[in-house]
N, C-alpha and C positions, 0 to 999 in steps of 0.2 A: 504493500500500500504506500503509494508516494505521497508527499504532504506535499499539497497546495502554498505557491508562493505567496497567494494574497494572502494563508491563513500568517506565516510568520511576520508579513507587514502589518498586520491589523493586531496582532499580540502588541509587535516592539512601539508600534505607535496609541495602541489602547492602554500599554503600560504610561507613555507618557506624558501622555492627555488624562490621566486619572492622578498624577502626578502634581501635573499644573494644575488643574484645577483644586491639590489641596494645599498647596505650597504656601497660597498667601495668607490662609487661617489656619497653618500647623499651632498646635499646642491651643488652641480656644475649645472653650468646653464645647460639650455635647447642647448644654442650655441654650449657651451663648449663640449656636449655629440653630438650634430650633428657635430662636426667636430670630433669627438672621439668616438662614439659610443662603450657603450657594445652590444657586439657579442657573451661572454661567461662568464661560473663566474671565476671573479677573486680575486685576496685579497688586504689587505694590503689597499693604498685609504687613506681618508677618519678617519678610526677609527684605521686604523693600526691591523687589524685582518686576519688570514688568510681566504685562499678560502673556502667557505662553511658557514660562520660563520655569522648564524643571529640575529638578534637584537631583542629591546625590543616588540617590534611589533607579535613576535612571540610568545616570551616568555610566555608572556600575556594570549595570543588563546592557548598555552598546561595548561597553569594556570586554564584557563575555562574550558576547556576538561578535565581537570584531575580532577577536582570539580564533573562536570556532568558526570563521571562513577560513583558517589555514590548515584546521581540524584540531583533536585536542591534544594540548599543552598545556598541564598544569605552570609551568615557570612561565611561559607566553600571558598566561592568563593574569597572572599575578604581577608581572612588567606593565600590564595596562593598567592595573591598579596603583602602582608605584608613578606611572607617566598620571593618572587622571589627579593624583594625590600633590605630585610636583611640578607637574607639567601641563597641568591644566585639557588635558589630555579628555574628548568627549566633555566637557563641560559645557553647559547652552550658549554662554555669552564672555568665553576665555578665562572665568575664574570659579574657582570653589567656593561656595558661598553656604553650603552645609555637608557636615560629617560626624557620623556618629563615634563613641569612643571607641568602644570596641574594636570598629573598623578601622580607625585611625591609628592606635596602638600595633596592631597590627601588619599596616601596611609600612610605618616606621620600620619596626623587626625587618620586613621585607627589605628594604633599603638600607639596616646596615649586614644584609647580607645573610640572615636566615632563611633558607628554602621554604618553599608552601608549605610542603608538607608539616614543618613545626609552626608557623610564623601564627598560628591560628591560636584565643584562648580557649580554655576547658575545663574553665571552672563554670558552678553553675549559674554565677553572677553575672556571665556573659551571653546571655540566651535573647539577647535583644532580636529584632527585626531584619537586622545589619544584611546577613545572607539571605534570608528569604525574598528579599526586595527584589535582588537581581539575578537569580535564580533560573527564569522561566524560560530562558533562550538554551537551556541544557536539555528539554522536552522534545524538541525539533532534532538536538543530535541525539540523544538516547531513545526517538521514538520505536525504532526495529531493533533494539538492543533487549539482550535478557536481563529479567529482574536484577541479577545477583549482580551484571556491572551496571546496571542504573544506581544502584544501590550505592556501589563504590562510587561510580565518578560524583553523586551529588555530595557524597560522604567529604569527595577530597576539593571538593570547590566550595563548597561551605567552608570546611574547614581552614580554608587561607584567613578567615578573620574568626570564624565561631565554628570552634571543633566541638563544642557540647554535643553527646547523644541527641541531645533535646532541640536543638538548633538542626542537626542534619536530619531528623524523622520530620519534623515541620517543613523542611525544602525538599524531601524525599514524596508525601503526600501533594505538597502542591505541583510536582515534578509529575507525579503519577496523574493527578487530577487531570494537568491538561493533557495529556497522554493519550488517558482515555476522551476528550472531548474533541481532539484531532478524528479520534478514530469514531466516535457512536454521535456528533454531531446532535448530541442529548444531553443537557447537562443533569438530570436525576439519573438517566442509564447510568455516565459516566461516573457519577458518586455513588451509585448501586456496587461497581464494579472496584473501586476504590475500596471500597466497605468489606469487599470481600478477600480481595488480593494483597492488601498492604499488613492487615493484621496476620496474614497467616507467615506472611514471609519475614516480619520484625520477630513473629517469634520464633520460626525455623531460624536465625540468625540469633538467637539466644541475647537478645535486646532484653534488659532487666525488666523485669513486667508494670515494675513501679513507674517507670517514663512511657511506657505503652498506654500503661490507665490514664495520664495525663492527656492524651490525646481522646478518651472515650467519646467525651460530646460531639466528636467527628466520628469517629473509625466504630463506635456502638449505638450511637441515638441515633437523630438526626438534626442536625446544627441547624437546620433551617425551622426546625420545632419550637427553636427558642425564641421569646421575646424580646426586644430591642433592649429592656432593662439586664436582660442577662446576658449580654454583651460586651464585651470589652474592648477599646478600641486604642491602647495605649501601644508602646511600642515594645512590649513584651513578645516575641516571637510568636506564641501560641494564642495571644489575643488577635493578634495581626493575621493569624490565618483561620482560625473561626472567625472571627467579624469578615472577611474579605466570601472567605464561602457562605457566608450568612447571606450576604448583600447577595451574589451571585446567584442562589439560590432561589432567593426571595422576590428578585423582581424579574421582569421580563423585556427589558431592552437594554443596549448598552448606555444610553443616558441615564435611565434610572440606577440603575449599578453603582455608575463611578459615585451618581450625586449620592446616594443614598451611602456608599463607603465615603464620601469627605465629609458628609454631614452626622456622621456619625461623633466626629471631633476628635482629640488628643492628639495621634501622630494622623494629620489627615492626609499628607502627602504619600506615608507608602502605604496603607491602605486602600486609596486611591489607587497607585501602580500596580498592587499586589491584586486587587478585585478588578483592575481596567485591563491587565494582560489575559488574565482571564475571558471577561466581556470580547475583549478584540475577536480571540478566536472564535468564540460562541455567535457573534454576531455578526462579523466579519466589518472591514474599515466603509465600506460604504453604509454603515449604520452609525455610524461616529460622526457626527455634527459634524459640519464642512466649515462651517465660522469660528469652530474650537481648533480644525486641522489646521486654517487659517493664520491663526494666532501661532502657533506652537513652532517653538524656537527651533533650526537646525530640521524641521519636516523633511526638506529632499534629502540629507544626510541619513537619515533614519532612514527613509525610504532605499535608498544606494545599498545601505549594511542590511537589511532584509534581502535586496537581492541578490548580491553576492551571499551570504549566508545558504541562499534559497540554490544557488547555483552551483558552492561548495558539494550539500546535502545530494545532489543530483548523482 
C-alpha cells in the first residue's frame, strides 16, 4: 500500500496550522479562551509574533522530515536539531523564539559532543510534550515496517531529548495512530485497531505494566468518552496526547479539531500541532482553510519537504 503525497502534505502543514493558530494564547487558561475563544489565526499574543508564525513544535517535525528525505539517521536527525537550536535552522522567520527545557538540555549534550543515543533525559521528570510534538513524520517512514522496528526507531528519536519509557509509549501510540489512519481512512477503525495492537505488543516487550496502566484512558476506555473537565491540556506528555485524541475524536472537520485543541488552553500551540497533524491526514489539506494556509509562514517550504519526503518514501 503506497501512501498518498497529498496525505504527508496535509499532516506537515495541519501540524503547522494547529501550531499557529495556538502560539499566540500559549499558557492562557482554558476560562480565559472560553470566554475569548480563537475562531481564526491571529498574531502577536503570547510570543509577540505575527499571524502564521509557528513554533518550536514545528520546527522540530521539518527537522525530522528533512533528515528522512535522505532516509534514517539517527546522528543526521539530531544535527538538524543542533542546526534549528544554533542555526536557526527550519525556524519560521530566522530565529528561535520558543524551547522547551528538556529539549534544550538536550540538544546542548548534542553539541558538546554526546551521541543520540545518550544525549536524551530518563528520568521521570522529563516526560514533557518535547518529543511527541515532532514525532508524526516517523509514520510515513515506519508505515510498511514491522511492529518491533517501529517500536525501536520511535524508541530512538524520542529518545534524542526524552528517553523516558513514558515519553517513547506516548510517540509510539500517536506513531501507531496515524499508521492506522493512512491505512483505514477511519479514525474510530483506526483507534479500534490501536486498542488492540499497541497493548498486546508493550506487553510482549515486557514494558513494566505500571507505565502501560498510565496510558489506560486511551489503550482501555475510550478517551473520547470523557468530558472536556476530565481533560488535561498542559504540556505533560500524556495530557498532550489524550486531549489531542480527545479533540480528534470528538469533532468532525479539521477546523473544528485544531480550534477545539487550542481552545482547550495551557500548552495550546503543541496540542494544536499534535491534534492538527493528525486532522491533516484524516481530512486531507484541501479541508484546511485557505486564508489560514495563507497566512502560515514558510507554506511553499513545507510544501517542497512533503515532497521530496513523498519522493524519498517512493
Amino acid at each position: 500500500m503506497k501512501i498518498e503525497h497529498s496525505k504527508i502534505k496535509s499532516a506537515l502543514l495541519g501540524i503547522a496550522v494547529g501550531d499557529a493558530l495556538g502560539v499566540p494564547v500559549e499558557f492562557n487558561t482554558r476560562k480565559t479562551l472560553s470566554e475569548n475563544p480563537i475562531t481564526e489565526m491571529i498574531g502577536f499574543g503570547t510570543h509577540n509574533q505575527t499571524p502564521g508564525t509557528w513554533s518550536d513544535d514545528s520546527s522540530l517535525t521539518f527537522c525530522l522530515a528533512e533528515s528522512l528525505c535522505k532516509g534514517y539517521d539517527l546522528q543526521d536527525i539530531a544535527h538538524n536539531f543542533e542546526k534549528w537550536m544554533y542555526e536557526n535552522f527550519w525556524t519560521p522567520h530566522g530565529e528561535v523564539f520558543d524551547k522547551g527545557g528538556t529539549t534544550e538540555i538536550a540538544i546542548q549534550r548534542l553539541h558538546q559532543g554526546i551521541r543520540p543515543y545518550h544525549s536524551g533525559q530518563d528520568d521521570i521528570n522529563s516526560n514533557g510534550n518535547g518529543s511527541l510534538m515532532r514525532t508524526l513524520p516517523l509514520a510515513f517512514y515506519l508505515f510498511d515496517k514491522p511492529i518491533e522496528e517501529r517500536f525501536r526507531v520511535v524508541r530512538e528519536v524520542s529518545s534524542i531529548t526524552h528517553a523516558h519509557i513514558r515519553s517513547v509509549i506516548a510517540c509510539f501510540i500517536y506513531v501507531e495512530y496515524a499508521i492506522q489512519l493512512l491505512k483505514t481512512r477511519d479514525k474510530v477503525s483506526a483507534y479500534k485497531q490501536v486498542k488492540i495492537h499497541v497493548p498486546e505488543f508493550l506487553k510482549s516487550y515486557k514494558i513494566h505494566s505500571e507505565e502501560i496502566l498510565l496510558f489506560k484512558r486511551i489503550l482501555s476506555v475510550d478517551i473520547n468518552k470523557f468530558k472536556e473537565k476530565e481533560i488535561s491540556s498542559t504540556g505533560y506528555v500524556l495530557h498532550t496526547l489524550e486531549a489531542s485524541l480527545w479533540c480528534l475524536l470528538k469533532c468532525n472537520s479539521f477546523t473544528e479539531t485544531v480550534l477545539c485543541a487550542v481552545n482547550l488552553g495551557d500548552d495550546t500551540d503543541t496540542t494544536g500541532a499534535v491534534a492538527g497533524g493528525l486532522a491533516g491526514i484524516l481530512y486531507g489539506v484541501e479541508h484546511i482553510p485557505s486564508n489560514w494556509l495563507e497566512l502560515l509562514a514558510r507554506k511553499d517550504d513545507i510544501v517542497k519537504v512533503s515532497e521530496r519526503l513523498s519522493e524519498k518514501l517512493e
